[in-house]
C-alpha positions, 0 to 999 in steps of 0.5 A, spaced: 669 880 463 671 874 468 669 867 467 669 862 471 673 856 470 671 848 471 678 845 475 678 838 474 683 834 477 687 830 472 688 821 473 695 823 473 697 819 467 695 825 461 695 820 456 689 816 460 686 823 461 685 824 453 682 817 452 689 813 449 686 806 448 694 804 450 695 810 456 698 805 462 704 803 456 704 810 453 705 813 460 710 807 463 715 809 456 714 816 458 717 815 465 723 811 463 725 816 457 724 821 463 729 817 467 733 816 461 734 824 460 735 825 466 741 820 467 744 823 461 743 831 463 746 829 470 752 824 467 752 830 461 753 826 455 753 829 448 748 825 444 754 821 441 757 818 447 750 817 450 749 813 443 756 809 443 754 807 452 747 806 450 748 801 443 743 806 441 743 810 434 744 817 435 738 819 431 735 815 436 738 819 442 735 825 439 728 822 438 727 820 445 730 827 447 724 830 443 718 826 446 718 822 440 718 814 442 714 811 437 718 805 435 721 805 442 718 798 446 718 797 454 724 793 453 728 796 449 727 804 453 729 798 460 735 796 456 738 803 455 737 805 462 741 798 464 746 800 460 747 807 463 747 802 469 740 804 473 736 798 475 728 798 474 723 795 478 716 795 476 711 794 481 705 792 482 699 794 486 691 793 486 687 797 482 681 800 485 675 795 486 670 798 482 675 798 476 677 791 475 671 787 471 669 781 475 673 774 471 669 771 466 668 764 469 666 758 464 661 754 466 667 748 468 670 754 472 676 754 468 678 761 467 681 765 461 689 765 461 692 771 460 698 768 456 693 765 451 686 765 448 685 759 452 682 756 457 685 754 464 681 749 469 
């Protein structure tokens, strides 16, 4: 019996693929904890020197080697890898028309700030 498969191009960001409501930061964390491991692997660190260098807990090193980066925040994973002496750039380009929602415009045509939940004109 062979049975035909459906191929169905992924968006390149799997968290997004499986409807996470947080997928842009899930997958930006994902990518610096790569970057981090890679940096630890091509140095060959054990995860005791990686902590000492890094100022993180070893218990940490081990978490973010096994994909475990709850309670790891954006900033924290840029400062590990500042500390192993690698600059991060983030770029930002525009998304496809189609999917940015047009801006809500006040009748004074003040829009929202994104900074606060009030009204800039």
């Amino acid at each position: 019996m062979t049975e035909e498969l459906d191929l169905i191009r992924g968006s390149g960001n799997v968290y997004r693929d499986l409807g996470w409501p947080d997928a842009e930061v899930r997958q930006m964390r994902a990518e610096l904890a790569a970057e981090i491991l890679r940096e630890l692997r091509e140095r060959r660190l054990s995860q005791r020197k990686a902590a000492e260098i890094t100022g993180l807990a070893q218990p940490d090193i081990s978490r973010i080697k096994n994909a475990d980066l709850k309670g790891f925040s954006i900033d924290r994973l840029v400062t590990v890898l500042n500390r192993l002496n690698q600059h991060v750039e983030i770029r930002v380009t525009s998304a496809a028309r189609e999917a940015i929602p047009p801006v809500s415009r006040a009748e004074n045509g003040s829009t929202p700030s994104p900074f606060t939940d009030r009204w800039t004109g």
